[in-house]
C-alpha positions as CSV (number, residue, x, y, z in Angstrom):
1,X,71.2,171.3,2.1
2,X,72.6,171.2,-1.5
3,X,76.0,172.0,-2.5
4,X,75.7,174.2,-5.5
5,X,77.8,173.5,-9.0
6,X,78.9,177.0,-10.0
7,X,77.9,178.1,-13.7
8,X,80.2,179.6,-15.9
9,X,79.0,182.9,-15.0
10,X,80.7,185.0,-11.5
11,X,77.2,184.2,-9.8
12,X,77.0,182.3,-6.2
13,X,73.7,180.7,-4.2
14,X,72.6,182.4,-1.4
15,X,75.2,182.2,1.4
16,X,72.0,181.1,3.8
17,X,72.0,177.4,1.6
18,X,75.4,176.7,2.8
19,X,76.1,173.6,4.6
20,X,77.1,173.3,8.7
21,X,80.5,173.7,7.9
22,X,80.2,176.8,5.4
23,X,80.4,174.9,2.0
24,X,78.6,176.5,-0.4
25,X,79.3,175.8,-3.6
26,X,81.9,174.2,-5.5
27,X,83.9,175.1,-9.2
28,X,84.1,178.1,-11.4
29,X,87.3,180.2,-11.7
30,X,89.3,182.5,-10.0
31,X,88.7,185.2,-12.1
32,X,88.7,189.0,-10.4
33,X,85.3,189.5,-11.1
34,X,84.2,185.9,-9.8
35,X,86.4,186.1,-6.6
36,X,85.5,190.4,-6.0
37,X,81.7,188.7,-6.8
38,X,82.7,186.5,-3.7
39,X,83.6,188.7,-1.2
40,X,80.9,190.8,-1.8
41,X,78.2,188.8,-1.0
42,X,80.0,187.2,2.3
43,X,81.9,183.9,0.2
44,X,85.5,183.2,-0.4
45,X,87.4,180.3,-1.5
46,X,89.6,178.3,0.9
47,X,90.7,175.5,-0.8
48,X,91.1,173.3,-4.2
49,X,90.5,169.6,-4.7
50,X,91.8,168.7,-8.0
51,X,90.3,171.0,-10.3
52,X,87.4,172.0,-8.0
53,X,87.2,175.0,-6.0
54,X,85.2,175.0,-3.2
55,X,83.2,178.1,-1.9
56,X,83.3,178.8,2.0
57,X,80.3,181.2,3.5
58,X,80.4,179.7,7.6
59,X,78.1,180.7,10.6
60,X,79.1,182.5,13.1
61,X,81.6,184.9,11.1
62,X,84.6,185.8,12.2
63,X,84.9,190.0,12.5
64,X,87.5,192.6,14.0
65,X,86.3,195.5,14.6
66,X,89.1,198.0,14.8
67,X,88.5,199.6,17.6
68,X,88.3,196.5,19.4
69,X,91.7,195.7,18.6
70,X,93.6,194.0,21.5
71,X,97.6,194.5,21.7
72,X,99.0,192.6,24.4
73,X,101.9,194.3,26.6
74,X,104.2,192.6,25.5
75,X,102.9,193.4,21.4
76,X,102.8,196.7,22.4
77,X,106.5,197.3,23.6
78,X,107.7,194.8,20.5
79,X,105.9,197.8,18.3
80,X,106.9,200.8,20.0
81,X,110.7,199.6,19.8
82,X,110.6,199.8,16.1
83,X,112.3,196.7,15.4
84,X,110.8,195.9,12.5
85,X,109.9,198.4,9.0
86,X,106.4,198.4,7.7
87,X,105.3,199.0,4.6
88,X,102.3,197.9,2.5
89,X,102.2,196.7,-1.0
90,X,105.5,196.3,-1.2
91,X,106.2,192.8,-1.6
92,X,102.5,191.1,-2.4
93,X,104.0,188.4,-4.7
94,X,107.0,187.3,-1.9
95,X,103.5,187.6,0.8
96,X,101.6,185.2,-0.5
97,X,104.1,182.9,-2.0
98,X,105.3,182.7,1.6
99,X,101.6,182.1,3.3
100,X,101.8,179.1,0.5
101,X,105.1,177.7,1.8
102,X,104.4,178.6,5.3
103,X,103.3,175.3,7.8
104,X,99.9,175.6,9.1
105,X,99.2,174.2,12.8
106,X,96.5,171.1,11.8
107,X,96.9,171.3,7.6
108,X,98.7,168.8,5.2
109,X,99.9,171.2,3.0
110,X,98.2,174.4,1.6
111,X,95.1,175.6,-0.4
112,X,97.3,178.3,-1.8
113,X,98.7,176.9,-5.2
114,X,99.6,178.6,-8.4
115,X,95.9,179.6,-9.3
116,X,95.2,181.4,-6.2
117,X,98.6,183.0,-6.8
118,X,98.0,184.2,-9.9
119,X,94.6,184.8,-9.4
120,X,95.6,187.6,-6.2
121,X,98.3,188.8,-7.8
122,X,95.7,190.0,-10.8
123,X,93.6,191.5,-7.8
124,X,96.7,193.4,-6.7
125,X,97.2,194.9,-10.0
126,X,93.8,195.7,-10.0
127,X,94.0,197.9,-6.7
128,X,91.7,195.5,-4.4
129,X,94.3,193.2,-3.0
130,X,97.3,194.3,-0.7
131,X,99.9,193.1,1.1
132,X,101.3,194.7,4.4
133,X,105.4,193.7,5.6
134,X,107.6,194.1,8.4
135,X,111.2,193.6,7.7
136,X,114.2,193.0,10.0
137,X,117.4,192.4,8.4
138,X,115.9,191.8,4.8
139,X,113.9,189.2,6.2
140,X,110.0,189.2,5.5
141,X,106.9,188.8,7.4
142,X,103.5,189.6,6.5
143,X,99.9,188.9,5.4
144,X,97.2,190.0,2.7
145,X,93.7,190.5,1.6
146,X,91.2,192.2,0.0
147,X,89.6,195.6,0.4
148,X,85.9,196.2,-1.0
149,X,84.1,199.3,0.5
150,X,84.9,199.7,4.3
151,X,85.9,195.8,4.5
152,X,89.4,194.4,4.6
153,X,89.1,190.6,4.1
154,X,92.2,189.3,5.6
155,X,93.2,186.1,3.7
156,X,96.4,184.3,5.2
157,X,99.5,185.6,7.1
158,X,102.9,184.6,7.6
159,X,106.5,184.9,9.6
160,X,109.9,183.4,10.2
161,X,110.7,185.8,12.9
162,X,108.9,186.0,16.3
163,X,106.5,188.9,16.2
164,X,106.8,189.9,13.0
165,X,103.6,189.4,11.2
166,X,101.9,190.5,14.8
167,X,103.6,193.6,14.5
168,X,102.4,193.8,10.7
169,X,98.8,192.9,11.7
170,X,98.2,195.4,14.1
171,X,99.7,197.9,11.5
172,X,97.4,197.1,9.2
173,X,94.4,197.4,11.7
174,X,95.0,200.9,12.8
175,X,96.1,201.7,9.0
176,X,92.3,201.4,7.8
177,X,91.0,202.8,11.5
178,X,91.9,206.0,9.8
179,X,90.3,205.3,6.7
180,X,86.9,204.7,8.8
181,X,86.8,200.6,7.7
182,X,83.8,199.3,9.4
183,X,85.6,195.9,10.1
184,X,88.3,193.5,9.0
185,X,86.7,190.0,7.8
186,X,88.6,187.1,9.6
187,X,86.6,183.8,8.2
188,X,87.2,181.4,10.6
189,X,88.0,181.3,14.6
190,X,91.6,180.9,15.6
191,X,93.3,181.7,19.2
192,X,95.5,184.4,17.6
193,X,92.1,186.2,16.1
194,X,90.4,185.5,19.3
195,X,93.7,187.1,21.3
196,X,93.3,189.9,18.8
197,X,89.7,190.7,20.0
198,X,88.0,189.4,16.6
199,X,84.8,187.7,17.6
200,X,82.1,185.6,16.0
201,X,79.2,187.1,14.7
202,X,76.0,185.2,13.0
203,X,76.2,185.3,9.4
204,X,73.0,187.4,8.8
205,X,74.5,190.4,11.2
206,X,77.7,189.8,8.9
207,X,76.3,189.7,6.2
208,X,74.2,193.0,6.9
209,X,76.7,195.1,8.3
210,X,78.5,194.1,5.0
211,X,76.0,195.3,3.0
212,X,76.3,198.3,4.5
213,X,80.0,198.7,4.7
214,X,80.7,197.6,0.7
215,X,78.7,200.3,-1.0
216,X,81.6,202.7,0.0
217,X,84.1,203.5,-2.8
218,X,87.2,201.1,-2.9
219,X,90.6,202.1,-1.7
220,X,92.0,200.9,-4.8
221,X,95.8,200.6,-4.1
222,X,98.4,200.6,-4.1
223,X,98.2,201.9,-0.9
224,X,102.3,202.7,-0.5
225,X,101.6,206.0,-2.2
């Protein structure tokens, strides 16, 4: 199948012409309506080559739904000892200029540089991208994403103490269980995701129960209020 060449306009191929590995597309910007354009129809970017941006839609999908959210003993206890505070759009900048420093198992490098920076922090300011911390001892842990509808798209996570952005995760999870999220979007397939209870899911069913779940109204943030 072709890889598509993005226009100028916040427009994307359907995700079905995507290659084996997910590819899509490649260029355009990082603009909010462009990347918000993205998530909505099942597509996000995941990394940068030069001044390229290539456009990720795989198959199967990775999904969590929140009430299949596993919390290992040991998780569990770590949580109900209150060791760490939580709080939510506290920190997004420090967040995700960590998940950039932060060492990735099988990477050389990251595909978070200065544009995807910028670009999330103008989703945070817009109310569609949050960030959710645990603290011990003014150190920081955490992850973010983006919330369209009843989706949270997690995007990258991060810690420097043991447990930490766990503990911040499953935070997060039962946070939008109230809110009646239909699912949390987790890309790709990972032994931390899978230890979570997150499970692939073929692309059309994602890309349905999408559908379905983005024509709610947005939580726009922040959501510390």
């Amino acid at each position: 199948m072709p890889v598509y060449l993005l226009p100028e306009e916040p427009v994307f191929p359907p995700p079905s012409e995507a290659e084996p590995d997910g590819l899509l597309a490649i260029g355009g910007d990082l603009s909010p309506e462009r990347l918000l354009k993205a998530y909505a129809d099942g597509i996000f970017p995941w990394f940068r080559e030069e001044e390229d941006i290539f456009w990720f839609s795989p198959d199967p999908r990775m999904v969590l739904f929140p009430c299949e959210l596993k919390v290992s003993e040991s998780l569990s206890r770590l949580i109900r000892s209150g060791k760490f505070e939580i709080r939510i759009d506290g920190s997004f900048q420090q967040v995700i200029e960590a998940c950039a420093e932060a060492p990735r198992e099988g990477q050389d490098g990251t595909w978070i540089d200065r544009d995807f920076i910028e670009a999330y922090i103008k989703l945070h300011k817009l109310g569609f991208a949050h960030s959710f911390e645990a603290f011990l001892n003014g150190e920081l842990a955490g992850g973010y994403g983006v919330s369209i509808g009843r989706v949270f798209f997690g995007e990258s996570m991060f810690h420097k103490v043991n447990g930490a952005s766990k503990v911040a995760f499953c935070y997060m999870v039962e946070k939008i269980k109230t809110w009646q999220f239909h699912f949390i979007d987790c890309q790709v397939e990972t032994d931390l995701l899978l230890s979570f209870g997150a499970r692939p899911v073929p692309r059309t069913e994602y890309l349905e129960r999408l559908k379905t779940a983005a024509v709610f109204p947005t939580y726009q943030g922040p959501w510390n209020l």
